[in-house]
N, C-alpha and C positions, 0 to 999 in steps of 0.2 A: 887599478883604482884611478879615478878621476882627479886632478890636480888638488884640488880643494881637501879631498879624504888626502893624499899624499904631506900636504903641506900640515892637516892635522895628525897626522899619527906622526910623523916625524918630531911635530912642537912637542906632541903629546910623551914621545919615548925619551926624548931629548931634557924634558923638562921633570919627569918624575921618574924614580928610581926603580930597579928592578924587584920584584913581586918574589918573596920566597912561594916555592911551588905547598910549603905546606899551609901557606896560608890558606888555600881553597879547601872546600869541604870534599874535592874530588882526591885530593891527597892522597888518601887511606885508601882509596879503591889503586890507584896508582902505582902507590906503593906495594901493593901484592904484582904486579906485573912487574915490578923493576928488580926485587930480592931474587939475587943469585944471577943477575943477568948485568949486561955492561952496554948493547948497542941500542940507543935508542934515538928517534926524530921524533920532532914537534914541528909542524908546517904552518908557516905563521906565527908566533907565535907573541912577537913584540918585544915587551919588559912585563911579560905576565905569565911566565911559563909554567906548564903542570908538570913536567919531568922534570928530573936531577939534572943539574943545568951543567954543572963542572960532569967533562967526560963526552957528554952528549950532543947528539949534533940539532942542529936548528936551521931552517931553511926560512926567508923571508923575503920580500922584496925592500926594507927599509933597512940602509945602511945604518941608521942612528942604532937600530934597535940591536943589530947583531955587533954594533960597538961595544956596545953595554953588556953583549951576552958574551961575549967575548976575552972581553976583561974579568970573567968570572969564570976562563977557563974552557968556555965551551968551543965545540967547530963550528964554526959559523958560515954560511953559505950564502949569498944572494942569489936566486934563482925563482924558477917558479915551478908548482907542482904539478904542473902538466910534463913535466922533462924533467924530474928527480935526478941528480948529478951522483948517484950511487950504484952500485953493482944489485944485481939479482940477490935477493933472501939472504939480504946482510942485516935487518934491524931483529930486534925483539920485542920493542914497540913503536908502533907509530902514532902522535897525537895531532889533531887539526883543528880546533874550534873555532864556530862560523869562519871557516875557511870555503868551504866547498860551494857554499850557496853563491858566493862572489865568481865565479868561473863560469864563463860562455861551456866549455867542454866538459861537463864533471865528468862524464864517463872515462875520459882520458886520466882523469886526477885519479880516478878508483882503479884503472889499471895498473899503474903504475906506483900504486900504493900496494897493491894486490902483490907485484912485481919484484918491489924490496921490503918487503917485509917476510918474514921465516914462515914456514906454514907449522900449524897451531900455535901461533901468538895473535895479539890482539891490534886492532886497529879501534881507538878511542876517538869519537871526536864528533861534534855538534851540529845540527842545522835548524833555521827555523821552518814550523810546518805549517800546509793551506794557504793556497791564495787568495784565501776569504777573507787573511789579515792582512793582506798586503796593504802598505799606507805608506806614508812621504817619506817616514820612516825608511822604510826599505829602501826608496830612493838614493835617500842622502847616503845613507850605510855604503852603496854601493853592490847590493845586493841583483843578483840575474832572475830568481824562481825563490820561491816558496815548494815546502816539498808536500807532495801527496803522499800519505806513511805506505798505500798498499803499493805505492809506484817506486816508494825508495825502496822498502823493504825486498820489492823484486828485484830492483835493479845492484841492492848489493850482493841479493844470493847468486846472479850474473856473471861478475865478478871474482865466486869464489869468498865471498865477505859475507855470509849468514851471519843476522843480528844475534847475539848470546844474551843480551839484557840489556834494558835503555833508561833512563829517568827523564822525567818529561815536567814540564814548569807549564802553571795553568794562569791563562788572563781571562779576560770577558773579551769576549767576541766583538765588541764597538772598538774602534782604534785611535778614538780623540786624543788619547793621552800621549800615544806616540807620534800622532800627526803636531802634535803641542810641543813636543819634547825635539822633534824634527825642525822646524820653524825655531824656534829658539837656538838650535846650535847652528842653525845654517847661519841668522844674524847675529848675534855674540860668541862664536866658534874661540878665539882669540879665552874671551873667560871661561868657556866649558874646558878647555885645556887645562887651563890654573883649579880650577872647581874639582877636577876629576884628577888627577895626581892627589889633591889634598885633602878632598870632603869624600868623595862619593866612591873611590874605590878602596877608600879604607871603610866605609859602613857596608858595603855592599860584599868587604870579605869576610865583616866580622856575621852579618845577615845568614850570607854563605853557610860559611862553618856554624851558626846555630841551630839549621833548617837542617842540614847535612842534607843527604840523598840516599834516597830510596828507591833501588832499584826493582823493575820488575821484568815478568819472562813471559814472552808467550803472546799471542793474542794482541799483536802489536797495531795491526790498525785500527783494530775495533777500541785499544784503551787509548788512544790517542788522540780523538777526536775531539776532543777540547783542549788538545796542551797545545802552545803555543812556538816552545820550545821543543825541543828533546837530545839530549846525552846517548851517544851508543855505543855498547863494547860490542865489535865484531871481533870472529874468531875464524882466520882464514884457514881453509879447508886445505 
């Protein structure tokens, strides 16, 4: 990440509290993969974690964030997920959201996810789709690509990683509002920090958790072609 994204995830982790993982609407799917098991990663993850945080390991490049996760028991790492600092098919799960869109190499990040994780467990985790939406947005974020669903979809079955079900979040295809919303935090960055610890990720998990998720199977490029986002559970072979 670029200076600017470092300097706000740091304010940002540093200044708002750690996120119980049941607050997300992804909870409940989560929680089927964790009952009766003990090793799990989250890549990336912040003070917003979707695993049981006591117990569990967490990889980040932000010292603040793995202070916080830390102090609540967890392993905490600094690294990065091109070179995971664990042995061969030691997890049970592994979680990344919008992690992998941020890497020059993904294919190295899926190897090596591919590498410590157990075979038939799950590899849970986000990216956004199309470079049709690419906008300043993505810029600021920090973001490398936008994915193609029939280019991902190939390249995790590649990998050993075939999608098992995904849920996908739909916009409009014009991108003003995040070109808007980009422009905004690049010049008041300083108050989206204060604004978002206080306002906007406590609505956006109560949001969450009322929309829940719907998951579906199958036919993955053809239903995707309007979502903007998309959620994947893979299931390594």
């Amino acid at each position: 990440m670029g200076t600017q994204q470092e300097r706000y995830y740091n304010d940002l982790w540093s200044r708002s509290k750690v996120v119980e993982p049941s607050a997300w609407a992804l909870w409940d799917t989560i929680n089927t993969y964790t009952m009766g098991k003990s090793q799990f990663l989250e890549i990336g993850a912040g003070n917003r974690p979707r695993i049981p945080v006591a117990g569990s390991c967490f990889l980040d490049l932000s010292p603040r964030a793995m202070e916080a996760l830390s102090a609540r028991d967890a392993f905490c790492a600094a690294g990065s997920a091109e070179a995971l600092p664990f042995p061969d098919e030691c997890f049970d799960l592994i979680c990344a959201f919008e992690i992998v869109e941020h890497v020059p190499e993904d294919e190295v990040v899926l190897g090596e996810v591919g590498r410590v994780l157990k075979k038939g467990e799950r590899f849970v985790f986000s990216v956004p789709l199309h470079m049709e939406y690419w906008s300043r947005y993505d810029e600021l974020a920090g973001h490398v690509r936008r994915y193609d669903p029939a280019a991902l979809e190939s390249l995790l079955a590649d990998y050993g990683l075939p999608i098992e079900r995904y849920s996908t979040t739909i916009s409009p295809r014009n991108s003003w509002y995040r070109n808007a919303s980009a422009f905004l935090a690049s010049r008041f960055w300083t108050v989206g920090v204060a604004l978002e610890g206080s306002v906007a990720r406590p609505f956006y998990c109560w949001l969450d958790r009322r929309k829940g998720i719907s998951w579906k199977q199958g036919d993955f490029a053809e239903r995707t072609q309007r979502a903007n986002n998309v959620i994947i559970v893979c299931k390594k072979q």
